[in-house]
Each structure stands twice: as structure tokens, then as C-alpha cells.
C-alpha positions as CSV (number, residue, x, y, z in Angstrom):
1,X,167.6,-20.5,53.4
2,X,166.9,-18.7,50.2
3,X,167.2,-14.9,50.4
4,X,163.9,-13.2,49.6
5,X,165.7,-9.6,49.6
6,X,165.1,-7.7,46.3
7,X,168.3,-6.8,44.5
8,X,169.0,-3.7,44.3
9,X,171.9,-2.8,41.5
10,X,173.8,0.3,42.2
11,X,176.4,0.5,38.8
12,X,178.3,-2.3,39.1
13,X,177.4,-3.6,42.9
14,X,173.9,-5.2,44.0
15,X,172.8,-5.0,47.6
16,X,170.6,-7.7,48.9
17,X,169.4,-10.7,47.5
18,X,172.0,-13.1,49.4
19,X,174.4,-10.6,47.2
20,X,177.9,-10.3,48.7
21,X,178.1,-7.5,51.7
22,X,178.5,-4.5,50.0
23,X,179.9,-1.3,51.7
24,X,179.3,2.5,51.1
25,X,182.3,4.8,52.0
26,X,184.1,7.8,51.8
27,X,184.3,11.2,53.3
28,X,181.4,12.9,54.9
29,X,181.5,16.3,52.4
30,X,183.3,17.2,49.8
31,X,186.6,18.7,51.0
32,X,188.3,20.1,47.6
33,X,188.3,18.3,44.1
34,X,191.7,16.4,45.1
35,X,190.4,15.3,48.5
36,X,187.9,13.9,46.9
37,X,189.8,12.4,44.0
38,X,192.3,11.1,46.1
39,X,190.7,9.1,49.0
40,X,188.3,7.4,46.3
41,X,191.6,5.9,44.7
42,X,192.3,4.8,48.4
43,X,189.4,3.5,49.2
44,X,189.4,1.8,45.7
45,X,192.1,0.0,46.4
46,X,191.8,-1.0,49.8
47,X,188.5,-2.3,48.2
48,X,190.5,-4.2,45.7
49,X,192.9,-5.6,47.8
50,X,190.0,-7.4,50.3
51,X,187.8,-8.2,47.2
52,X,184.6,-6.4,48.3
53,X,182.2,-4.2,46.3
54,X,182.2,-0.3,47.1
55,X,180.0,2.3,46.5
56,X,181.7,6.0,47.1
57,X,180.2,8.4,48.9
58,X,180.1,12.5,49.6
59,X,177.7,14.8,50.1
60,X,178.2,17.9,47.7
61,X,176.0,20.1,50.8
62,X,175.4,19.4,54.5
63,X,173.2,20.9,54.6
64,X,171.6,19.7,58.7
65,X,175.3,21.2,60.4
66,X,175.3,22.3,64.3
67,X,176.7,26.0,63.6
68,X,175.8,28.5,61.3
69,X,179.8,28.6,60.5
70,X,180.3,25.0,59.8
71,X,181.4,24.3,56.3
72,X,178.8,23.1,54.5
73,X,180.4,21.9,51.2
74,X,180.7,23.3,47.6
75,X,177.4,23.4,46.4
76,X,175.3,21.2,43.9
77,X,177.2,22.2,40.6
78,X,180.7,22.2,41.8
79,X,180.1,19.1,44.1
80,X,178.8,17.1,41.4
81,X,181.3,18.0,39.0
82,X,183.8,16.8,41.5
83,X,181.5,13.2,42.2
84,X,181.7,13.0,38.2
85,X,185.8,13.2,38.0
86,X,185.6,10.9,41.1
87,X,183.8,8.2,39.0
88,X,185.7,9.1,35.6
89,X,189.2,8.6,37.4
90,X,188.0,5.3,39.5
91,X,184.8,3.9,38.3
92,X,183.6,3.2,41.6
93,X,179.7,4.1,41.4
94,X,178.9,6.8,43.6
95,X,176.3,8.0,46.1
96,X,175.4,11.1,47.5
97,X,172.5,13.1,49.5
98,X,170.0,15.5,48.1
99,X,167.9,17.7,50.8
100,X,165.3,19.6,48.3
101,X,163.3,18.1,45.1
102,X,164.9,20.6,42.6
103,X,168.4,18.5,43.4
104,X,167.6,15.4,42.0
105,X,167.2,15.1,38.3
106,X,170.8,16.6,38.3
107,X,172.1,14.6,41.1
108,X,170.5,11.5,39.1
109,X,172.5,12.5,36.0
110,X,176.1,11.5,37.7
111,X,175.3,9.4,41.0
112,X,174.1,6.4,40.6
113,X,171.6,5.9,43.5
114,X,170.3,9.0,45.5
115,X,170.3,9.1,49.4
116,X,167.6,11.1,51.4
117,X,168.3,11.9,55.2
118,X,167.5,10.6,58.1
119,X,165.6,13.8,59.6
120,X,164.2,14.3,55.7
121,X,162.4,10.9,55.5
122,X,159.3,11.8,55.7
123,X,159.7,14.5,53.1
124,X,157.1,13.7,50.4
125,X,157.9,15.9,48.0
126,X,161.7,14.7,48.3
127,X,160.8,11.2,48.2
128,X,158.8,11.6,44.9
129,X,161.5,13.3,43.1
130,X,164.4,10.8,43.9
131,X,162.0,8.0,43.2
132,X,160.9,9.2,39.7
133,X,164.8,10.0,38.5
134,X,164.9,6.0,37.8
135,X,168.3,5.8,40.1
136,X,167.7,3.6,43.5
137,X,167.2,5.5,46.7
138,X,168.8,5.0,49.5
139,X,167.0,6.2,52.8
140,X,167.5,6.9,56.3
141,X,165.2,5.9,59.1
142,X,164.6,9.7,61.4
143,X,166.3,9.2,64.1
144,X,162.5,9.3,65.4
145,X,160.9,6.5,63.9
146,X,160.6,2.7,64.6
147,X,161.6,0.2,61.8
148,X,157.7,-0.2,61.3
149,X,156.9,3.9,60.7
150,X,159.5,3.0,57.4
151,X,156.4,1.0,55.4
152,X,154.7,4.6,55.0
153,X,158.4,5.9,53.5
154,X,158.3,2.8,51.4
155,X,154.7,3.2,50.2
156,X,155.3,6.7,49.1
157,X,158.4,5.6,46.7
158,X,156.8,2.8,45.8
159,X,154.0,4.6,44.3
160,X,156.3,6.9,42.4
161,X,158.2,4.4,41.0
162,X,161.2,4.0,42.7
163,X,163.8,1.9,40.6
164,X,164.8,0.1,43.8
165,X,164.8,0.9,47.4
166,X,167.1,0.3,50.4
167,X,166.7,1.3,53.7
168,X,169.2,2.5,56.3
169,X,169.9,2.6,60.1
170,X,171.8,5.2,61.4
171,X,170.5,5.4,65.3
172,X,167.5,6.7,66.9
173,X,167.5,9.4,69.5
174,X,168.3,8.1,73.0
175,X,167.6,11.2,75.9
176,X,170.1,14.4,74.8
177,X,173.1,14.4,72.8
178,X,173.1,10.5,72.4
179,X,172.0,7.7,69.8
180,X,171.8,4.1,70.4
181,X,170.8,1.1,67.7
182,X,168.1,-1.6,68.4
183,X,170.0,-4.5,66.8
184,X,166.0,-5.9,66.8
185,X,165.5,-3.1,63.9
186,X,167.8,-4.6,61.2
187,X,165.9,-7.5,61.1
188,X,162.8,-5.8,61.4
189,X,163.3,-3.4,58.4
190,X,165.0,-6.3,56.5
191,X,161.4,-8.0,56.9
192,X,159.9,-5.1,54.3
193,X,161.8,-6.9,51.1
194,X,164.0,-4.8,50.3
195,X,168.1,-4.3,51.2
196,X,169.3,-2.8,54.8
197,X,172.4,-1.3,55.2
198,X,173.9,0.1,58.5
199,X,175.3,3.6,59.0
200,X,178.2,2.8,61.4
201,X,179.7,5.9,61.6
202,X,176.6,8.0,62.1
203,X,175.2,5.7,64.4
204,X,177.8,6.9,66.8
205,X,177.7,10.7,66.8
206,X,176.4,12.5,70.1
207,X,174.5,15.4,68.1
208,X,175.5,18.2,69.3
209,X,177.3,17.5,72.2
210,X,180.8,19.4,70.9
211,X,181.0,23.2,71.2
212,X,179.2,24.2,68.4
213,X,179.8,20.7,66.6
214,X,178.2,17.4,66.7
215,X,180.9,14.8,68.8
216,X,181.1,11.3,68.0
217,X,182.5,8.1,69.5
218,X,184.7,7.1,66.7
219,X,186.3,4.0,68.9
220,X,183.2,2.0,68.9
221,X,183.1,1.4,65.1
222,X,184.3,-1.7,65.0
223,X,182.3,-3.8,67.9
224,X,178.9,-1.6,66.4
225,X,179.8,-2.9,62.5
226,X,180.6,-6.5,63.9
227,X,177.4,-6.5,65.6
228,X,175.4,-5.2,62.5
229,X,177.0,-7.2,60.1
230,X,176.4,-10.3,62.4
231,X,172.3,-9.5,62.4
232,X,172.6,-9.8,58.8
233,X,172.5,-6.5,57.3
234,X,173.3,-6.4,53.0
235,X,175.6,-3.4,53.3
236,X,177.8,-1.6,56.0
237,X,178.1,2.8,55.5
238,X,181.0,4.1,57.1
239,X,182.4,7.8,56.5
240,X,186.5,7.1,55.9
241,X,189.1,10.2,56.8
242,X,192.6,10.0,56.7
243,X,193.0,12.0,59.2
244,X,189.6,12.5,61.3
245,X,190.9,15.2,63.3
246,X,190.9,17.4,60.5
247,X,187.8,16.6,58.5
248,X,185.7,19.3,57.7
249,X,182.6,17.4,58.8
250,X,181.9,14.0,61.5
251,X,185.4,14.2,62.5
252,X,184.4,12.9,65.7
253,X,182.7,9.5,64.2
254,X,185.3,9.0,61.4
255,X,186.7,5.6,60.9
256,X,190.6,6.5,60.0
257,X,191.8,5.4,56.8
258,X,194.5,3.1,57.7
259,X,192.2,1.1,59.8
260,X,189.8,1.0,57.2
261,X,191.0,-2.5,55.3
262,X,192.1,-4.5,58.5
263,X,187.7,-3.7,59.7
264,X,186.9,-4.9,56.4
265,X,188.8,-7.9,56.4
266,X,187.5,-8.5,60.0
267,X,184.1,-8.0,59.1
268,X,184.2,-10.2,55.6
269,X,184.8,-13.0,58.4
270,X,181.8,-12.3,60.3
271,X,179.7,-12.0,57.5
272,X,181.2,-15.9,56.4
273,X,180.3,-17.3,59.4
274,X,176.8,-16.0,59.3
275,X,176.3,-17.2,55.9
276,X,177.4,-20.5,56.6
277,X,174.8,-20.6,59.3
């Protein structure tokens, strides 16, 4: 069957368009310019090694945290300085989040798609900034919307001109604390045109649920992306930590570093087998 998808190009990789599965990762926030540095190289050549395309993430604010006290990140200029020497020392193209319109014409200058979040989807304003930049965007379904609510988000980007548009699922609010994914929603968003990519690791966080922190259940990310990846999704998001424990944000839905290239190499083969029909 010929892939109707639109191709979205982000630098160097292309989601969609029966383009190879494609795979957003790194840390949740910015930790410190070496942090930062650092795991990209890792993930880089974990990337290299299993022959997939990789798109790097990190958000330079978080700016939706649990606590007042949580660390939040270091702010737009300092983050995207650091996002710049990330893609000066590794070439990897890079992703990251804005929250207010103001933030992306300079976010645009040195990622190379914007994301909005999930509980910011609606956000007109936001939308029509990130759309009229000229760099993709990348959005999250709310947590409180069916696949179907996303053709208004899509009409509204649309109309300002996005330069391509992918759209993500990251969970939808199940009772307190909990999020669960309707497997029926990949394909159901994928039926709008354009690329779907699924948010393993933020699929799996209990919001809130920690003392003061949102808890996750980081030992489900491999059956969840197997599942995804098997529905047919373009591209797979999952925050990478080398050690979880002590990330400054999502420790609790991390996927661990070292596991990070045996998951891939796993889910390259599920991917196959659903390509071969």
C-alpha cells in the first residue's frame, strides 16, 4: 500500500511518507551545557550504530512542573545557546518546546522544528507563532482531547502556514494520577495526513502522584513502544537519562541510557515486520 502521509523534513530526517521510523530523544530539560553536550554524542552514536534517524531533544524551560521548587531549566537564552553547541558539536537536528508566542522566532533560529504541549494545544496564539516561523511543528494531543478534537489544532496551523505538521500522543487522562493510550488513536490521527509520532515515555507518567513530583512507570516502555510502533506510528519520542534516578525532570518515566540501543534495535524489527505486511 502506498503511504499517503505528508513528509515532513526535520534537518536531515523526514517523518512520514512510508519514510524510515524516525525517533526523537534525549533528556527531558536541560541539565548543564555538558549534560546536554554529552548525552547527545551518546545518543548520536547509539543512533549510528542501529542505523536510525534521530532528532534531539530538550526543553530549555518546563515550564508545567508539579512544585513550585522543581527545577525548571535555564531559561530561553542560555537553553538555546546550549541546543545550538548541541547541534554544532553533533549535527543531530534538534527539537525543543516553547510555552508562549514571544519564544518562537528565537527558538526557530536554532531548532529545527518547534514542539507545543500537550495541555497548550489549544493555545491559538501559540500555534500561530510556531506555525508562521517556517520550522515544522510538532504537537501534542491535551491529555483531554480525542484524536478527532486535533482537526481544529490542525486547521488553526494550517491557516497560518505551518511548514509541516506532525501530531503526537502522549496519553489521555484516565481517573487521578493515571494516563492510558487508545492504541485506536494512532491510527485515527494518522488518518488527518500528516506524520504521528508516539510519546513513550510521557505516556507513562502518573501526574502527580510522587510527593510533590509527577511518578512514572518507567518499566513499561518497551511493551507501550512495541505496541505503538506495531499500529504504525512514523516516529517513536522517548526522554533518555543515564541515570533516571537523578534527572532533574521525568525521572520516574525515563528510559535508561544503556537500554536505549538494545529497544531500538528491538523495535526496528517490529517496525520490518509491519512493513512487510
Amino acid at each position: 500500500m502506498v503511504d499517503t502521509t505528508a513528509v515532513v523534513p526535520v534537518g536531515p530526517v523526514a517523518f512520514g511518507g512510508g519514510r524510515p521510523l524516525a525517533f526523537i530523544l534525549g533528556p527531558c530539560v536541560i541539565e548543564s551545557d555538558a549534560h546536554a553536550v554529552d548525552l547527545a554524542v551518546e545518543i548520536q552514536a547509539i543512533a549510528a550504530r542501529c542505523a536510525v534517524p534521530v532528532v534531539f531533544k530538550a526543553s530549555f524551560d518546563k515550564a508545567n512542573r508539579t512544585s513550585i521548587t522543581s527545577y525548571r531549566g535555564p531559561g530561553l537564552v542560555d537553553g538555546l545557546r546550549v541546543l545550538a553547541a548541541v547541534k554544532a558539536r553533533t549535527g543531530l537536528p534538534i527539537l525543543t518546546d516553547i510555552h508562549e508566542p514571544s519564544q518562537a522566532a528565537p527558538a526557530a533560529e536554532v531548532v529545527d522544528v518547534l514542539q507545543i504541549p500537550a495541555f497548550l494545544c489549544r493555545q491559538t496564539d501559540l500555534l500561530v507563532a510556531a506555525a508562521k516561523t517556517g520550522r515544522p511543528v510538532n504537537v501534542k494531543k491535551g491529555q483531554f482531547l480525542a484524536p478527532k478534537d486535533m482537526r481544529h489544532v490542525i486547521g488553526k496551523l494550517t491557516e497560518a502556514g505551518a511548514a509541516g505538521i506532525m501530531l503526537t500522543e502522549r496519553g489521555t487522562s484516565f481517573g487521578y494520577n493515571n494516563l492510558v493510550v487508545d492504541m485506536r488513536g494512532l491510527p485515527m490521527l494518522r488518518a488527518f495526513g500528516h506524520p504521528v509520532v508516539f510519546d513513550v515515555t510521557h505516556s507513562l507518567q502518573l501526574p502527580g502522584a510522587g510527593d510533590g513530583v509527577t511518578a512514572g512507570l518507567a518499566e513499561y516502555i518497551e511493551p507501550l513502544a512495541r505496541a505503538g510502533v506495531a499500529a504504525g506510528v512514523d516516529g517513536v519520542f522517548m526522554e533518555v537519562h543515564e541515570s533516571p534516578p537523578a534527572a532533574k525532570s521525568d525521572a520516574a518515566n525515563a528510559l535508561k541510557l544503556d537500554l536505549l540501543e538494545p529497544l531500538l534495535r528491538r523495535l526496528l524489527a517490529v517496525d520490518e515486520a509491519v512493513r512487510r505486511g
